[in-house]
C-alpha positions in Angstrom: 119.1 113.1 107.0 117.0 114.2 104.2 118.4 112.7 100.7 116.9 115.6 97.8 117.0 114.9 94.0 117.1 117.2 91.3 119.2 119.8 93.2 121.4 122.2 90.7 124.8 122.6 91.3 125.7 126.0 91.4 129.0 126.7 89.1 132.0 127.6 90.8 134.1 130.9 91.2 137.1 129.4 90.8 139.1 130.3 87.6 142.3 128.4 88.3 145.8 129.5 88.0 146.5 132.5 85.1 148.6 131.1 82.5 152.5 132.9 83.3 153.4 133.0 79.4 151.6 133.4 76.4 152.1 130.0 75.1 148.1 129.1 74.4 147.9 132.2 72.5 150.7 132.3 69.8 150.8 131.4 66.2 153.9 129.7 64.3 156.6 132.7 64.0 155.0 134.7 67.0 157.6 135.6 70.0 157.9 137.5 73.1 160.5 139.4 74.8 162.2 137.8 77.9 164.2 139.8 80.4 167.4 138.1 80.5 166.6 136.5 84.6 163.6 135.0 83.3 165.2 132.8 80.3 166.2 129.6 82.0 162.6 129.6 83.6 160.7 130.2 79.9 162.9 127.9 78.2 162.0 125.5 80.6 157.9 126.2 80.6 157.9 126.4 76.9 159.5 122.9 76.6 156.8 121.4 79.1 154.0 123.1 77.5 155.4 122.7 74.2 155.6 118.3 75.3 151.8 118.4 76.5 150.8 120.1 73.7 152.8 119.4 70.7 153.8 122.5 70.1 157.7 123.7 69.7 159.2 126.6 70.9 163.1 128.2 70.7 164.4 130.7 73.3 167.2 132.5 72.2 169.6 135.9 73.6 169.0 138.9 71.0 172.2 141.1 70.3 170.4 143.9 73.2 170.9 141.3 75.7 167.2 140.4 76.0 166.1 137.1 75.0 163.3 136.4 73.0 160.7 133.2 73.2 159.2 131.9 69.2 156.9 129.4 68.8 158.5 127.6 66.2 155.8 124.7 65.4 
């Protein structure tokens, strides 16, 4: 077996796994619209990103039945 030195490695295709919410992305008093199946699951992801990141979040049910997500810190 031939050992070379110097060889490049080409950079990968992989991009990873597409962000769900758009936690990364919002300012202090941003928010999004949740439909009102999804709330238990973006309460819970904004509380585990929100612990890895420092950031706070509050999910709460609008009068329309929706809920909506705010990044509150």
């Amino acid at each position: 077996m031939i050992i070379d030195k110097n060889v490049a490695i080409p950079k990968t295709n992989h991009l990873g796994r597409q962000p769900a919410y758009p936690f990364h992305e919002m300012e202090i008093g941003d928010s999004f619209k949740v439909s009102p199946d999804k709330a238990l699951l973006v309460r819970n992801a904004s509380n585990g990103y929100g612990s890895r990141h420092g950031k706070k979040f509050s999910v709460r049910k609008m009068e329309d039945g929706t809920y909506r997500c705010w990044r509150i810190s």
